[in-house]
C-alpha positions in Angstrom: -13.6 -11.6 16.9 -10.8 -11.1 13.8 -11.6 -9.3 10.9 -12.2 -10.7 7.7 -9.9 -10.3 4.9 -11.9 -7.7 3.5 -12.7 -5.9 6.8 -8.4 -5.9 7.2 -8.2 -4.5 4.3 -10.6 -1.7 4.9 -8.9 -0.7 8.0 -5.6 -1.0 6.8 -6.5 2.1 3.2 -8.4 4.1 6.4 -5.4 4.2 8.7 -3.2 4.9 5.8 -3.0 8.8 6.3 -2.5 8.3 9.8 0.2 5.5 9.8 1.9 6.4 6.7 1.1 10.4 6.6 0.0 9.6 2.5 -3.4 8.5 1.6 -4.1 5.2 -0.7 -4.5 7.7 -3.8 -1.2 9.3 -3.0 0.8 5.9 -2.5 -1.1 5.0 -5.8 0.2 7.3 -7.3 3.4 7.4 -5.7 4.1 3.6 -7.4 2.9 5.0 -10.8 5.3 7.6 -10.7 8.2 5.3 -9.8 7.5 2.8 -13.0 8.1 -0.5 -11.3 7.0 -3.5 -13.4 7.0 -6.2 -10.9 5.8 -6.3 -7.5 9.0 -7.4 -5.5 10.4 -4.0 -6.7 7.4 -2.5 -5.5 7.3 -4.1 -2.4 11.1 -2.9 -1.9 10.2 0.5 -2.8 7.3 0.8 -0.1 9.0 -1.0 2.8 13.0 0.0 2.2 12.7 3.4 1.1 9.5 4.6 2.7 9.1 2.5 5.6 6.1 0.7 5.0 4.9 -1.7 6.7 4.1 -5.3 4.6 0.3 -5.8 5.2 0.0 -2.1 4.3 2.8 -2.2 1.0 0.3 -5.5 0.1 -3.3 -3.3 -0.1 -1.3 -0.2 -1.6 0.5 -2.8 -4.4 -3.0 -4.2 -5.1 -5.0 -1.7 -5.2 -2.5 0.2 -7.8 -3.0 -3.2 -10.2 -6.8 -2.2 -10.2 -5.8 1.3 -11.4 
């Protein structure tokens, strides 16, 4: 059976530290540091630079709008 949206989404912020070796805090705070104002540069930033995957650049882009 797939995973909801929401269930995704969970796995995705708990895998985080393992996939990515920073937790959803730290790339959180990572993008606040960095002082992007859109989300493509964002998006760039995660993927390009710190080899993010998309799915996982998406739920770290969001959650840093809810900050």
């Amino acid at each position: 059976m797939a995973l909801s949206p929401q269930e995704m989404e969970t796995a995705i912020i708990k895998n985080l530290p393992e996939k990515t070796g920073k937790s959803l805090e730290q790339w959180v705070e990572l993008l606040a540091k960095a002082n992007l104002s859109n989300k493509k540069e964002q998006m760039t930033l995660l993927k390009k630079t710190h080899g993010v995957g998309h799915f996982q650049a998406q739920t770290i882009i969001k959650a840093s709008a809810e900050e």
